[in-house]
C-alpha positions as CSV (number, residue, x, y, z in Angstrom):
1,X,96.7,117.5,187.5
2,X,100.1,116.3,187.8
3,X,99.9,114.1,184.7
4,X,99.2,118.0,183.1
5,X,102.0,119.9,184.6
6,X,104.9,117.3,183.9
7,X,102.7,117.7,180.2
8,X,103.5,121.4,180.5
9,X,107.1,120.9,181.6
10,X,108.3,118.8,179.2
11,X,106.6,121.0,176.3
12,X,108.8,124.3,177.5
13,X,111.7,122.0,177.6
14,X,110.9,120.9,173.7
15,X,110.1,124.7,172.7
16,X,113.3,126.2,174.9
17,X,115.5,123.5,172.7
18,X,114.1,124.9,169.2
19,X,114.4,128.0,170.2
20,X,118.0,127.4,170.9
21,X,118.1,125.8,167.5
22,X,117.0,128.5,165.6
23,X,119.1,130.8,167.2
24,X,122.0,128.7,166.5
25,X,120.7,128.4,163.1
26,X,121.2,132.5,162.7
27,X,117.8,133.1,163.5
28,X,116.8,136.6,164.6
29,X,115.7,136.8,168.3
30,X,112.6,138.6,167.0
31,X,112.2,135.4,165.2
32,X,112.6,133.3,168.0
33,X,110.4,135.1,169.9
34,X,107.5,135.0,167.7
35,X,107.8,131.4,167.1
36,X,107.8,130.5,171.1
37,X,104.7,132.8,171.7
38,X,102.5,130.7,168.9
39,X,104.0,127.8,170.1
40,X,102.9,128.1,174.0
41,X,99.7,129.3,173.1
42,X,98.8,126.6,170.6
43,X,100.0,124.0,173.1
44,X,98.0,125.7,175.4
45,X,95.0,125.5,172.8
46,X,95.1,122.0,171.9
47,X,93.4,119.4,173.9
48,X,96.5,117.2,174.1
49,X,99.2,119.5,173.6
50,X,101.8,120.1,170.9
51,X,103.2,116.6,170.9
52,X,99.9,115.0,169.9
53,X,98.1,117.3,167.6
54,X,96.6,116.8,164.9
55,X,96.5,118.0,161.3
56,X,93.0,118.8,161.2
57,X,93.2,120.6,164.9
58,X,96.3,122.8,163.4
59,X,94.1,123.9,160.2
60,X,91.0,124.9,162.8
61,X,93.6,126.8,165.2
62,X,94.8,128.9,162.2
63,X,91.3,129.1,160.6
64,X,90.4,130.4,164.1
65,X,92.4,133.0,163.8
66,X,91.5,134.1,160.5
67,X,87.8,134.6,161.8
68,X,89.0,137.1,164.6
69,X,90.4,139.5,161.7
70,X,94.2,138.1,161.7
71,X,95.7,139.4,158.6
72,X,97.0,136.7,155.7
73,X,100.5,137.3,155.9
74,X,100.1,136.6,159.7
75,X,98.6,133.3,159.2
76,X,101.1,132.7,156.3
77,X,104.2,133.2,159.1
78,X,102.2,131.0,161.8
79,X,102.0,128.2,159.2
80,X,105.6,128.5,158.5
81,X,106.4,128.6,161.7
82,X,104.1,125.4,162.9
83,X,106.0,123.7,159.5
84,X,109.7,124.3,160.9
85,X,108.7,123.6,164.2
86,X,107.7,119.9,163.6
87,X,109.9,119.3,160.8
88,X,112.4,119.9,163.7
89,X,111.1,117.8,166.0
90,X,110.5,115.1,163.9
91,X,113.9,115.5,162.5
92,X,115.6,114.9,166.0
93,X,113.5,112.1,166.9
94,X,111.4,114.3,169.7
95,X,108.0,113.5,167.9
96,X,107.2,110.7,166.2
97,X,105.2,112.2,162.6
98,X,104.5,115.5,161.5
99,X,101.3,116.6,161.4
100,X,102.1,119.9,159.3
101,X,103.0,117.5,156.4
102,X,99.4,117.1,154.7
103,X,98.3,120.8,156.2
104,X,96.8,122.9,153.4
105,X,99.2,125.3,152.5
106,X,98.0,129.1,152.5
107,X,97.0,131.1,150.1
108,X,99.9,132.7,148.1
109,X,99.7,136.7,149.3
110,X,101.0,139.2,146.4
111,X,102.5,142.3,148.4
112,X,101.2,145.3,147.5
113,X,103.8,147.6,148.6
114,X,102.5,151.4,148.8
115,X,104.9,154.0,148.8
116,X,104.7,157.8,150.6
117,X,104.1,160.7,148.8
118,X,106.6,163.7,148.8
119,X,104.8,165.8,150.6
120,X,104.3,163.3,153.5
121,X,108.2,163.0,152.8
122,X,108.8,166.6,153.7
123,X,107.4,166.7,156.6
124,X,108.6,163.4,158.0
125,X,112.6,164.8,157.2
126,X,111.8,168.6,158.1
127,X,109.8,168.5,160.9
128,X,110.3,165.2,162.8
129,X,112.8,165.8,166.1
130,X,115.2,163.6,166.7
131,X,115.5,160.3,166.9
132,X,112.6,160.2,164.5
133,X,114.6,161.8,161.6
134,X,117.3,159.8,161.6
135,X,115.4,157.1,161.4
136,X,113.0,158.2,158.9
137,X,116.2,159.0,156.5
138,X,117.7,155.6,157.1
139,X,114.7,153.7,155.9
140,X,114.0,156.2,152.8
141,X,117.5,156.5,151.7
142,X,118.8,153.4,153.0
143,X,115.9,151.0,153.0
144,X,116.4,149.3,156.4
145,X,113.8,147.3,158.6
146,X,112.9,148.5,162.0
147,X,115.3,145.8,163.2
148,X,118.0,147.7,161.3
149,X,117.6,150.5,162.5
150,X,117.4,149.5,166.0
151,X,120.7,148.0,166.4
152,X,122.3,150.5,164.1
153,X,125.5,151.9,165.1
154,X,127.8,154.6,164.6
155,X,130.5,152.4,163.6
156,X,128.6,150.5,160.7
157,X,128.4,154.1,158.9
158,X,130.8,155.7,156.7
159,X,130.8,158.5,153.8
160,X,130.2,155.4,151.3
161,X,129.0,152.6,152.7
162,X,126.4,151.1,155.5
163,X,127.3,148.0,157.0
164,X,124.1,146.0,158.3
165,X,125.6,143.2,160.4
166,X,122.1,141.3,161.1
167,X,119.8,142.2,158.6
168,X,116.5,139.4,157.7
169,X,118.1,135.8,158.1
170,X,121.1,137.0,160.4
171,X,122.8,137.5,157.0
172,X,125.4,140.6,157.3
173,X,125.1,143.3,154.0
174,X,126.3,146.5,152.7
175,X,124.5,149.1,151.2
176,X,125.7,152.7,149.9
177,X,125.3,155.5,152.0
178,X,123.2,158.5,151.2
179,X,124.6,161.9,151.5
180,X,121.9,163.3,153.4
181,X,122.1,160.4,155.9
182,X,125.9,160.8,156.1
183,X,124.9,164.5,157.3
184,X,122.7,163.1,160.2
185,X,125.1,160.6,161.3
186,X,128.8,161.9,160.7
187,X,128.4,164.3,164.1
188,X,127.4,161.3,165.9
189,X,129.4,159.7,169.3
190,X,130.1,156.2,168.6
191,X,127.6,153.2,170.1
192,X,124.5,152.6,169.1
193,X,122.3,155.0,166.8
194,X,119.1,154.7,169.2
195,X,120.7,153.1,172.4
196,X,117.5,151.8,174.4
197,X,115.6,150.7,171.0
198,X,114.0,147.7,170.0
199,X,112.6,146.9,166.5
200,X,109.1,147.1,168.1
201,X,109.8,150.3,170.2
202,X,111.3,151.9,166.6
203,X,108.2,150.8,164.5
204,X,105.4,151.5,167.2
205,X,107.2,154.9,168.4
206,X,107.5,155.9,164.2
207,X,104.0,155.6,164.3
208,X,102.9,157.6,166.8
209,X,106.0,160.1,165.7
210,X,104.0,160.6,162.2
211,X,100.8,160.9,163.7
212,X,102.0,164.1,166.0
213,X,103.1,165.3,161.9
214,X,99.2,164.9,160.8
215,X,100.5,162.0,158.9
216,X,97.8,159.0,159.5
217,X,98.2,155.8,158.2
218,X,102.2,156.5,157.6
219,X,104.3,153.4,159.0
220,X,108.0,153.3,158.8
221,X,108.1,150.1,156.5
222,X,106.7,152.4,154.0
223,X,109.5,154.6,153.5
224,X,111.4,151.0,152.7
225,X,108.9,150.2,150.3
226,X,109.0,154.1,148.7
227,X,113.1,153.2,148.5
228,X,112.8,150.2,146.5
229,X,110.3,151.6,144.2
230,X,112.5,154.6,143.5
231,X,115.6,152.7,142.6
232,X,113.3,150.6,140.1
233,X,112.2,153.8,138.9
234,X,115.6,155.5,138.7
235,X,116.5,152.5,136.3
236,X,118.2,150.0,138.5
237,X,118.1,146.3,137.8
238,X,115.6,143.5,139.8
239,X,118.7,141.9,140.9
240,X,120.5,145.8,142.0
241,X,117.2,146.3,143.9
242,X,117.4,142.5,145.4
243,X,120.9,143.4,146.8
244,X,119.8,146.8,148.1
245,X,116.9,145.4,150.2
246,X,118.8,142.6,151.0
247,X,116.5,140.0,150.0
248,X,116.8,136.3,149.9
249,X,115.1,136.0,147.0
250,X,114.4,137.8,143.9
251,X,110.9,136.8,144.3
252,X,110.2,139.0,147.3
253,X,112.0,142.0,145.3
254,X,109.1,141.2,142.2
255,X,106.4,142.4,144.4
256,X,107.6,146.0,144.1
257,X,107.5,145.9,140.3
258,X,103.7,145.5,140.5
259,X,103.3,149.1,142.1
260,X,104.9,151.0,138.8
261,X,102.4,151.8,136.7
262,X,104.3,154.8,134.7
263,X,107.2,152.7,134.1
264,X,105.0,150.1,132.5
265,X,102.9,152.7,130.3
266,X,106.1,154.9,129.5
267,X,107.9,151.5,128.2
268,X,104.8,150.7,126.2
269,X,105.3,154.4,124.7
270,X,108.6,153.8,123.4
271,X,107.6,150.7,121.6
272,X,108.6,151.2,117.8
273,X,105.7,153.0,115.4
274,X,104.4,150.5,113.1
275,X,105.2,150.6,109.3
276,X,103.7,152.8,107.4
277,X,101.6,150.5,105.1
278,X,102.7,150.7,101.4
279,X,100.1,151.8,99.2
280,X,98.4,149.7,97.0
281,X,98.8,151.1,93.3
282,X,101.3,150.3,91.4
283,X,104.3,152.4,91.9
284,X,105.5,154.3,88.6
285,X,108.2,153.0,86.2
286,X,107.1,149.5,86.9
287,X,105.5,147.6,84.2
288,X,102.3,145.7,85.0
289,X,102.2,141.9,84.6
290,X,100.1,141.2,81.5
């Protein structure tokens, strides 16, 4: 029993210095979060702890997981997390190996954004009450993540530009602003948009917001993904989309290109007519080769 909790003890030592790490990194502390929470409960699931597992016991805790209905892009973010958790650890001489190193990597997940339709969009922007509106309008017009919104302030708004000082990655980011939003935020006090919010309050609280609308099945992330497939449809550029959304890569901006199926059959539309084939007799005033 006491071999176990000096075990225990010096495994939340190990996981409260990564998650100092990451956060000195520029990690978000939704981020952090996540990764500590999978990381006390595997330790708590393996039979030796983290410091001694084993590649084979990491696949069956994640292939565990899968059979109680976790979604792929869940088990794609555990796996990334397990892989910078011991390359960490390794790297700084904690743990000797790393068992993540020969792990099967998941199965590549192609996003499959779905936008809302306008008349779901009227009623979130007409009839939502306050807060829900002004965060409705920053995610359509704007395209922020519920941890943008949340730490929003008055300060980061003006008539042309929206500053987002800790968007995905800690990386700061300016996008333009949208008249209607400047509307809904110019009369505002200065401090925070939504003072006691926290990216889970703001997307579990939209929820439940467009549910009292008769809108089921509506999420908040989906007015993002209905803003980048707008600008892609308005004619802007993969990499003037990329900057919008703020994304790291241009691959994560890809995804959204999959979702516009006019834009593909109105560009294969305007493809040139063919030729009109020449016809086959001889054309007159030209001698014929004897």
């Amino acid at each position: 029993m006491r071999a176990q909790r000096h075990k225990d003890s010096a495994m939340a030592y190990l996981i409260d210095e990564h998650a100092d790490h990451l956060r000195s990194a520029g990690c978000s502390q939704t981020t952090v979060d996540c990764r500590v929470r999978l990381l006390r409960c595997l330790h708590d699931y393996l039979p030796a702890g983290l410091a001694f597992a084993k590649t084979a016991q990491l696949e069956t805790y994640l292939s565990d997981l899968v059979r109680r209905g976790r979604r792929r892009s869940t088990i794609a973010n555990y796996s990334m997390h397990l892989r910078g958790f011991y390359v960490w650890a390794d790297r700084v001489g904690y743990l000797d190996g790393n068992p993540t190193l020969t792990m099967k990597p998941p199965k590549p997940i192609r996003p499959t954004p779905k936008r809302i339709t306008a008349a779901e969009l009227e009623i979130a922007l007409t009839r939502a009450a306050e807060p829900w509106r002004t965060a409705f309008a920053l995610a359509y017009f704007e395209g922020l993540r519920a941890m943008e919104i949340a730490s929003c302030e008055r300060e980061h708004v003006t008539a042309e530009w929206l500053y987002v000082p800790n968007g995905k990655g800690g990386d700061p980011a300016m996008v333009p602003t949208h008249p209607y939003v400047w509307s809904l935020i110019a009369p505002r006090p200065s401090g925070r948009l939504f003072p006691t919010a926290t990216p889970r309050s703001i997307s579990a609280g939209a929820i439940r917001a467009f549910q009292r609308l008769g809108l089921m099945g509506v999420h908040i992330h989906r007015l993002r993904h209905t803003y980048a497939i707008n600008l892609l449809e308005a004619g802007a550029d993969l990499r003037t989309v990329q900057e919008c959304l703020r994304h790291a890569s241009v691959v994560s901006t890809q995804a959204y290109t999959h979702v516009t199926g006019d834009r593909k059959r109105a560009a294969v539309a305007a493809l040139p007519a063919p030729p009109v084939p020449r016809s086959a007799a001889p054309r007159r005033g030209l001698r014929e080769p004897r």
